[in-house]
N, C-alpha and C positions, 0 to 999 in steps of 0.2 A: 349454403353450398358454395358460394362465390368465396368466403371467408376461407370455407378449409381448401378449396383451391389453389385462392393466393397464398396460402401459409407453407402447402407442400410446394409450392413452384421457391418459397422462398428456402424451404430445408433443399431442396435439391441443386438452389443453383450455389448456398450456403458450401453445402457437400463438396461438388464440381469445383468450387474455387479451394476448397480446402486441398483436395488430396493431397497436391505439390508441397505444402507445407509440412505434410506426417511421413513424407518420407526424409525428413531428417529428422536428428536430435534436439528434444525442446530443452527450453533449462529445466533444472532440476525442481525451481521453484514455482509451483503451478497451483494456485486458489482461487479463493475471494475473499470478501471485508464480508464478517460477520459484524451489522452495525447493532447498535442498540447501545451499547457502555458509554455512549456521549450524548445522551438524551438528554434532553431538560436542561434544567439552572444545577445550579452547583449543590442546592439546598435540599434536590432531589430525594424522593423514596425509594430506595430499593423495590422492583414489580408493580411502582405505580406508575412513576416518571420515568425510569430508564431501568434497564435489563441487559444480561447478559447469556449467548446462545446456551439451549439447552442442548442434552446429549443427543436429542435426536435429529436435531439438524447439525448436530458436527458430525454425526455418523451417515448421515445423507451423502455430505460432500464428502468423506473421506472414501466411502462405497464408489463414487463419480469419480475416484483419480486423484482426486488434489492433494498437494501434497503442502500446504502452508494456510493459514487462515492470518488475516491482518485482522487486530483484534484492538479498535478503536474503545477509550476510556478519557476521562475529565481529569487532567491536571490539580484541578480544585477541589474535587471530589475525594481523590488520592493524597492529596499534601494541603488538608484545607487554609494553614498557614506558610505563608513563602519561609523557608529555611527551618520549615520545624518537621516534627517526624510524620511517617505515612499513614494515615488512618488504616486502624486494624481489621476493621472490618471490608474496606471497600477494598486493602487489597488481600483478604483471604476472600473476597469474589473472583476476587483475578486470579490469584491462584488456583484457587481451585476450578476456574475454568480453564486452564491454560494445563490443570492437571489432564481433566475431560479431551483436549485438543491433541494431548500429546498422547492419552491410551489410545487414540485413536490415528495414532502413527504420522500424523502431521504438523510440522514447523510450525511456531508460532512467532506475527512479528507484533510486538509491543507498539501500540500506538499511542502516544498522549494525542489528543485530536482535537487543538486547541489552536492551528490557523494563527502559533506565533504569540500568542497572547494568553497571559495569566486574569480570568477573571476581563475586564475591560482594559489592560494595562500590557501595552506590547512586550516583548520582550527584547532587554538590553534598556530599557527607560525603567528609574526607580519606582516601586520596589521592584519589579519582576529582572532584574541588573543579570549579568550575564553570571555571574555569580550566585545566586538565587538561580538560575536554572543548573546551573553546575552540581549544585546542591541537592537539587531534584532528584537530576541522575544520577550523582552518586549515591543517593540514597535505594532508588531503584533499580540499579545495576548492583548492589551488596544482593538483595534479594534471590537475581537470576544469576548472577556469574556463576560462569562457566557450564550454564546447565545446556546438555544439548539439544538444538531444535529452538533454543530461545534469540530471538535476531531483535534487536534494537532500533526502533526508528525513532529517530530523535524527538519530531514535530513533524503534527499533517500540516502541509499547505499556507507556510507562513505567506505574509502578504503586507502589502502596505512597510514595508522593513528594507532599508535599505542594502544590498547584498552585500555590501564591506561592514555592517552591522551584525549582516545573520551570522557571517565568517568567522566574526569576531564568538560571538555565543555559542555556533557550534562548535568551533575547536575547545572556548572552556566546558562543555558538558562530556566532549570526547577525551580529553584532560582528566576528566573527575572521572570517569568511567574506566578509565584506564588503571587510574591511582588508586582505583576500588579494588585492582585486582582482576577483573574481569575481560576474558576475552573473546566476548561475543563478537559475530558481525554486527558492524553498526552500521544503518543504512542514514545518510544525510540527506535532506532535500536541499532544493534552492528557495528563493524568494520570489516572488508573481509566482503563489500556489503551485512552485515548481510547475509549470510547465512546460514540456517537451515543446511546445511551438514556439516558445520565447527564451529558449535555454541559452542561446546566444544574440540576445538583443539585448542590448541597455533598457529595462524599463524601467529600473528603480535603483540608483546607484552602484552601475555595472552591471554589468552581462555577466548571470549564473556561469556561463560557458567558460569565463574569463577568470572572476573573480574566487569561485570555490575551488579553480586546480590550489588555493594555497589553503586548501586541508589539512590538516596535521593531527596523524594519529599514529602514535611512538609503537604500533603493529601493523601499522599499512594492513588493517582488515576491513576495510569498509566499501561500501559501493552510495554511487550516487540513485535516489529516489525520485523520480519526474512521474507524472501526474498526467495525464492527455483520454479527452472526451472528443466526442465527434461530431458535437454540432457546430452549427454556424462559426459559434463567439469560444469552445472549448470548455464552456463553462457545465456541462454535464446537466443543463436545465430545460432541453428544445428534445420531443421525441424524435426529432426527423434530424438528417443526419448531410446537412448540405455542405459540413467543415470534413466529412469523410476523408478527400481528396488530402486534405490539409492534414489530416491528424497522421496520415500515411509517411506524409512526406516527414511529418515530423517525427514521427521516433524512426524514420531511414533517418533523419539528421542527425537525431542524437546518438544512434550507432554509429555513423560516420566519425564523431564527436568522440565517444568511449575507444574507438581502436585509434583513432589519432594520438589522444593524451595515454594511452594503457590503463583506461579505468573497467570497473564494472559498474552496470544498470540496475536496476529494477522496477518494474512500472507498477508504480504504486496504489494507481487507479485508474480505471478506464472501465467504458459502460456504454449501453445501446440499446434501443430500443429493437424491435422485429422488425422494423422498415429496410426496405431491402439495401439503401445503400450504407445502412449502419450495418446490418450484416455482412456486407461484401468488405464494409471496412476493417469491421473486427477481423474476420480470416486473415485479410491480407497483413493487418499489424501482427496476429499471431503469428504466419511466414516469416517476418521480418527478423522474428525475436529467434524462430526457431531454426533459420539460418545462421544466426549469429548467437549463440549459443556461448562461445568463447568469451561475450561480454555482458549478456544481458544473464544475470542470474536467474531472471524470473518476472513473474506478476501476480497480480490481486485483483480480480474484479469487484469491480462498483456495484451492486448491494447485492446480502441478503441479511437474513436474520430473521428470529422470531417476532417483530413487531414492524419487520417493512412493511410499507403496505404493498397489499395485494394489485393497485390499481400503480404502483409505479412502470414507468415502462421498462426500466432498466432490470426488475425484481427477478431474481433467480432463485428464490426462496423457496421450497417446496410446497404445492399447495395441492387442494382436490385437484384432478384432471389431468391432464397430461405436462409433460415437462415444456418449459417456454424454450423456443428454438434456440437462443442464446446460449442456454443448459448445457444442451444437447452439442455444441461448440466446444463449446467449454470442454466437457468431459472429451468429446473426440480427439483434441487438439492434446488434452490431459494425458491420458491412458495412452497416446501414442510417443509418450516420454519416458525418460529412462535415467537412471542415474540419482543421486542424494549430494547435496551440497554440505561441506560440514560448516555447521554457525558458531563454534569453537573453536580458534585458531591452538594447534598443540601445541605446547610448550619447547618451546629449541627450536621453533620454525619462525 
């Protein structure tokens, strides 16, 4: 009894902090990370070691409002040689779940979710050269260009890479992407696992905030991808939510940030347990985005999928019993949006 107590005192004060935010326009781009397609080793079985959403939890979320799924997958899996062709079979997986994603009327963003690194071998250090990743995407950008709903994200959460290095790699894959022909949006992260709390601090070879205005993509179509959790350290690993304060402040800074230079956003991950002040934080980050709507295209929540587990705090996965209050956020925050982004830049524009 004390349990379902505390659970409704936390929907209602979840509620009470929301409303002010649903009276404006969310971005257009509103989901979550279906995980599964980065499971395991590279060596992986298809339904043993890693999996990819089924139809009934894409029709879940799309029932809930969402209007984009980030659809994380193994660089190594997909290209098991650096510069050779795409394995047939691992991407008629992707396809054809990206077909599933799209009958079901929502975006999908392309994840390699590979934290910068080919196999144990960073990227920009031989073999994995920025070159070999150019190579990558221009082989997987032939596949989708031009198709709409398809949005590009280059790399989850590189790290350990210095940011005059990543710059260097992302511009040659947005290069090759281009030269493919393809005019998707292409969302770019930074370096320290893109994070919104460190977007303008040096911590590893310049400041993301500093070093990625020298972007260069010959359709100026692309947005910046930051990454922001709510605990303690930002690292998405603590149920309880004591960096709340901090994650708030930080994507207000990274908005500050995107209208300063004239860029656009996307928050590419963020997550939370029921604990109330992970709840109170998620609404408010939602406000922030849905004020500002003019820069932040969108987000993706941190997890669900067919094989999350059930005891994650963050899991928004459908399961027996009723929806985890986060759900229930999500979708209100969702369904109170309006509007379609196009991930196809037209031609003459």
């Amino acid at each position: 009894m004390k349990t379902r107590r505390h659970l409704t005192a936390l929907l209602l004060a979840a509620a009470l902090i929301a409303s002010p935010a649903l009276a404006t326009e969310a971005p257009c781009y509103r989901g979550v990370n279906l995980s599964g397609g980065e499971y395991g080793e590279r060596g992986g079985t298809y339904g043993t070691n890693y999996t990819y959403p089924s139809e009934d939890t894409i029709g879940y979320f799309a029932e809930k409002g969402m209007t984009i799924i980030r659809l994380p997958f193994r660089w190594e899996r997909l290209q098991p040689a650096l510069g050779g062709r795409l394995d047939d079979d691992e991407l008629k997986r992707i396809k054809d779940t990206v077909g599933l994603i799209r009958k079901h009327g929502m975006a999908v963003l392309l994840d390699p979710h590979n934290f910068g690194y080919y196999d144990k071998v960073q990227v920009s250090t031989a073999p994995a050269t920025d070159s070999a990743f150019a190579d990558f995407w221009a082989r997987l950008a032939v596949e989708f260009a031009n198709q709409e709903g398809i949005l590009f994200g280059l790399m989850n959460e590189p790290h350990d890479i210095k940011a005059t290095d990543w710059l260097d790699a992302a511009n040659a894959a947005i290069r090759s992407i281009r030269a493919a022909g393809a005019r998707n949006l292409i969302l770019v992260p930074g370096t320290a696992w893109s994070g919104a709390h460190s977007w303008e601090k040096d911590v590893i070879g310049g400041a993301n905030g500093t070093v990625m205005l020298g972007v260069r993509d010959p359709l100026d179509f692309y947005a910046f991808e930051v990454h922001q959790y709510l605990d303690i350290d930002s690292s998405g690993t603590h149920p309880t939510c004591e960096g709340a304060d901090a994650a708030v402040e930080a994507i207000a800074g990274v908005t500050a940030w995107l209208k300063r230079n004239h860029k656009r956003g996307f928050l590419g991950e963020f997550g939370a347990s029921t604990d109330r002040d992970c709840m109170s934080g998620l609404t408010k980050i939602y406000a922030t985005m849905s004020d500002n709507s003019d820069v932040w295209l969108g987000w993706s929540y941190w997890a669900a999928g067919d094989w999350w587990p059930a005891n994650e705090p963050f899991n928004v996965q459908p399961r027996k019993g009723p929806e985890r209050p986060q759900m229930r956020l999500l979708a209100e925050v969702a369904k109170a949006g309006a509007g379609t982004c196009s991930a196809v830049k037209p031609v003459g524009k």
